[in-house]
GUSE-178877 format. One record per residue (C-alpha): x, y, z; residue number from 1. Coordinates in steps of 0.1 Angstrom, whole numbers, padded with zeros to 4 digits. Each point is the difference from the previous one (the first is absolute). Example, Ala and Ser with C-alpha at 12.3 -4.5 7.8 and 13.67 -1.06 7.14 Angstrom:
       X       Y       Z   lumvex
    0123   -0045    0078        1
    0014    0034   -0007        2
This chain:
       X       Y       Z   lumvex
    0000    0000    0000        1
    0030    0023    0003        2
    0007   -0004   -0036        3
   -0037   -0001   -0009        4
   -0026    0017    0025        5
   -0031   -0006   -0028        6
    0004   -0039    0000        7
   -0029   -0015    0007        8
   -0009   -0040    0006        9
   -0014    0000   -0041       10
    0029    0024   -0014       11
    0034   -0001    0013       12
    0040    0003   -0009       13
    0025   -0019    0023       14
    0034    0016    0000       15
    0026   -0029    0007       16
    0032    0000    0019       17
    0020   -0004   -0029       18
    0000    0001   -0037       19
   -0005   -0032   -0017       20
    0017   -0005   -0033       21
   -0007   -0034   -0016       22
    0027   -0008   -0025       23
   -0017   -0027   -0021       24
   -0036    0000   -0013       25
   -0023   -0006    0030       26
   -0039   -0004    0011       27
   -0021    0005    0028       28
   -0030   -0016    0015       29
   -0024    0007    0027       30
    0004   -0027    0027       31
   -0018    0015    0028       32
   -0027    0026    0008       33
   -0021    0011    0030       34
   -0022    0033    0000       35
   -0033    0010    0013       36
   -0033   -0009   -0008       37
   -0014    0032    0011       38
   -0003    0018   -0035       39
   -0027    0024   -0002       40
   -0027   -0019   -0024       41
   -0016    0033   -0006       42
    0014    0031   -0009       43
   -0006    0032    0010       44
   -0017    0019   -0027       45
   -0007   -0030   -0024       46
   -0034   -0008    0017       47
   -0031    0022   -0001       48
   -0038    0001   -0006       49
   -0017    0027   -0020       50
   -0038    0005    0009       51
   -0015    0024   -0025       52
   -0038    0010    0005       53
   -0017    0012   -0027       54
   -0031    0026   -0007       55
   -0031   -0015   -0001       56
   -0016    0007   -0035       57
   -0022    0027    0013       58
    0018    0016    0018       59
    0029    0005   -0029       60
   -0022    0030   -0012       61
    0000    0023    0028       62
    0038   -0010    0012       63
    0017    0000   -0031       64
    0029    0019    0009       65
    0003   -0026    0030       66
    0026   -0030   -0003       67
   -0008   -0034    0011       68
    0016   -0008    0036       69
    0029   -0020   -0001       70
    0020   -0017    0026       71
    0037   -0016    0002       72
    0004   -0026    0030       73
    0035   -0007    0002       74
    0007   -0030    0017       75
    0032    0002    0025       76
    0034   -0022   -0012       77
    0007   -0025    0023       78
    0004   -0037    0010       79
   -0032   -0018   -0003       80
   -0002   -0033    0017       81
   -0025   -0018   -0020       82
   -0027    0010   -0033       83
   -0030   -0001    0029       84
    0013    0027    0020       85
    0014    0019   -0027       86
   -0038    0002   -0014       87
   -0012    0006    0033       88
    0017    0031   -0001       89
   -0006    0011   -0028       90
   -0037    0001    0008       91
    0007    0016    0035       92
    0021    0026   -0017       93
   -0029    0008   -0032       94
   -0025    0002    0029       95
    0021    0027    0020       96
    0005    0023   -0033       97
   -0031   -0006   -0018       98
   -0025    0009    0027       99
   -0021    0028   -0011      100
   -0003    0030    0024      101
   -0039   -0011    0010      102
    0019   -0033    0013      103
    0028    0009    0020      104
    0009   -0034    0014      105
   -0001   -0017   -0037      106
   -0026   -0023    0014      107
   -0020    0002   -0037      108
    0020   -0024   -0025      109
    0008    0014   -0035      110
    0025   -0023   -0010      111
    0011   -0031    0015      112
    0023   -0027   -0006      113
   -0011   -0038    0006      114
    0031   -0027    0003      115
   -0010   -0036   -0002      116
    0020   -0021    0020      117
   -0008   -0032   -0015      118
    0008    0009   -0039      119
    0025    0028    0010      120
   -0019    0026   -0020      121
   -0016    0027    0005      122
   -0032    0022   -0016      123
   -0004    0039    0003      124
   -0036    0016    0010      125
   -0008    0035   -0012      126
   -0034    0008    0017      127
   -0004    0031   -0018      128
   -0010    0010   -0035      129
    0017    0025   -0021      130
    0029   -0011    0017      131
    0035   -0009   -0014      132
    0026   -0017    0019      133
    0040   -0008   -0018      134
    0026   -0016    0013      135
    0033   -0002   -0002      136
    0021   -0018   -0025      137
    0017   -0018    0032      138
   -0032   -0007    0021      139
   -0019   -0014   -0032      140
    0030   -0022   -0004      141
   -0002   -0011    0038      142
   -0041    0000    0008      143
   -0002   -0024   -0032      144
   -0019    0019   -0030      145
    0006    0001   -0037      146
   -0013    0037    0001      147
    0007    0029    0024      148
   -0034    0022   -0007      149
   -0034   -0005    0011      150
   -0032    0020   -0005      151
   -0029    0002    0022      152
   -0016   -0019    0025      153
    0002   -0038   -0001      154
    0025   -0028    0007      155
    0029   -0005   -0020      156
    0026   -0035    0011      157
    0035   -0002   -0007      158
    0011   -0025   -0026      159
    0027   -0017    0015      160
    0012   -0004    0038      161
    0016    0029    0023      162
    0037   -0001    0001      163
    0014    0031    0023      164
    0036   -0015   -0010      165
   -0008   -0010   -0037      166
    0031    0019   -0007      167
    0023   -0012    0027      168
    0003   -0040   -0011      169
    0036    0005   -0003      170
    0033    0017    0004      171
    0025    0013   -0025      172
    0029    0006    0013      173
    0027    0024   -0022      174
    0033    0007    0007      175
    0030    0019   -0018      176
    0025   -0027   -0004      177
   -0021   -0020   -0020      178
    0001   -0002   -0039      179
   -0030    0014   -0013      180
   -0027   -0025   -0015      181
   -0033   -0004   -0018      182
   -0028    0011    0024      183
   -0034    0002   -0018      184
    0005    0024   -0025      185
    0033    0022    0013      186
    0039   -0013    0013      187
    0004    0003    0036      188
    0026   -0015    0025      189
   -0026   -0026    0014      190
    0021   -0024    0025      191
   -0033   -0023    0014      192
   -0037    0000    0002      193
   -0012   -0016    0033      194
   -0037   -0004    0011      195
   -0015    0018    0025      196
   -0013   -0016    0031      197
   -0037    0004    0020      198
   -0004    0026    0023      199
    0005   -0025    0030      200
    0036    0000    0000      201
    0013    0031    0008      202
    0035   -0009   -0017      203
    0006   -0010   -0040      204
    0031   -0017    0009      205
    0014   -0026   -0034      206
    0035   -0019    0000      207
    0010   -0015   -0036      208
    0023   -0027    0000      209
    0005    0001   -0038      210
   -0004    0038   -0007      211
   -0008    0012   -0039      212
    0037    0016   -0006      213
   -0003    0027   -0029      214
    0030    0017   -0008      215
    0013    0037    0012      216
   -0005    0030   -0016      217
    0037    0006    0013      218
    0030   -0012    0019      219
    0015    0029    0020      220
   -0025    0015    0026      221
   -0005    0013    0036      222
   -0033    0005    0003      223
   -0031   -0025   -0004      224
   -0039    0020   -0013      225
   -0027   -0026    0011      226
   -0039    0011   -0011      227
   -0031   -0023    0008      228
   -0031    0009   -0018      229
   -0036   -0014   -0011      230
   -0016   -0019   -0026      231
   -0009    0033   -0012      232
    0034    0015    0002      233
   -0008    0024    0029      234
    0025    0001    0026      235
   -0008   -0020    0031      236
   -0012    0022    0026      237
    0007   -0019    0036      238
   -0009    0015    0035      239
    0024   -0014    0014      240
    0027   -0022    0005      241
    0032   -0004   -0024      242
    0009   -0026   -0030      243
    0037   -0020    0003      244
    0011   -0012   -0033      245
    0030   -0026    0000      246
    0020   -0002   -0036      247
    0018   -0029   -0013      248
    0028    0005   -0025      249
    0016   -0027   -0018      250
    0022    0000   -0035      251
   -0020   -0007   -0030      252
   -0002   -0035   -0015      253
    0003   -0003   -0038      254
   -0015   -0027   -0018      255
């Protein structure tokens, strides 16, 4: 941290005691890893509810100057324990900012979520015409739905099950020394995938006794960069804890 005070557990350089200088062609492989399992599965500013209420047909003729009432509810980043709670809160946080001012304890539903415990899905119900709700590219992915706009009062039921960590299956772990390779659609120095665990274990901890050895980007070096990101490419975001990353070097075998 003296050489690096913005390292965090997802994104961090190691300075080493010494400079390494690897005469003959070399590779590296990841033979150990331990780091937290305490990412934040949602992320601040990537979840949200707009509630739009629009003017009765009627009414449009002596208020035309007026807009139609819109609402954002941003949903707070954090670590969510499990889909039910997660859309538990949701609903308690929609009821707190979408009470009218008639209904100061948000008693009156206007929008609420249903989760089904035994399918893992859920269904949204608007109780309200000339009402619009849209969510969020994020929360449609998570709640389940092939769409992310719905109009006036009814029912509407996801399409496939909640995830909250759809895009937290795995790890990719990066780092500097590595030779770049073909990830997806770009190069990038990609030493090991490794799966993520359940939210039980409050450790992702992984020894490899026969590590995947790729070769280095270069031989003189005194530094290490390790990042760990998402399925999505988004940098892990942990609340705590750090990640310990053992190296194996070992000369390169020609065949």
């Amino acid at each position: 941290m003296e050489y690096y005070p913005d390292n965090s557990a997802s994104h961090y350089f190691t300075k080493l005691p010494q400079t390494i200088d690897l005469e003959r062609e070399f590779e590296v492989g990841l033979s150990e890893i331990q780091l937290p399992n305490s990412y934040l599965n949602v992320a601040k500013g990537d979840f949200w509810i707009e509630y739009t209420t629009h003017l009765p047909s009627e009414n449009e003729v002596r208020a035309k100057a007026r807009s139609p009432e819109k609402k954002r509810v941003e949903i707070p980043g954090g670590l969510y324990d499990s889909s039910e709670y997660f859309v538990w809160f949701l609903n308690t946080v929609c009821q707190k900012s979408l009470h009218r001012a008639s209904d100061p304890l948000g008693k009156e539903k206007r929008l609420w979520i249903e989760y089904e415990r035994a399918s893992k899905s859920t269904h949204i119900k608007l109780y309200e015409e000339n009402t619009t709700i849209r969510l969020s590219p994020a929360l449609q992915r998570v709640l389940g739905f092939s769409r992310n706009t719905f109009l006036g009062k009814g029912d509407y039921y996801s399409t496939t099950n909640v995830d909250l960590n759809e895009n937290f299956k795995s790890a990719y772990i990066y780092c500097d020394l590595v030779s770049p390779r073909p990830v997806g659609d770009v190069m990038a120095p990609l030493l090991r995938i490794v799966p993520m665990t359940d939210k039980t274990q409050d450790v992702v901890h992984y020894i490899f006794e026969k590590p995947h050895y790729i070769p280095l980007s270069r031989s003189n070096f005194n530094s290490v960069e390790i990042l760990l990101t998402t399925d999505t490419g988004k940098e892990f975001s942990f609340s705590s804890g750090s990640t310990i990353v053992t190296l194996h070097f070992r000369r390169r075998t020609h065949f």
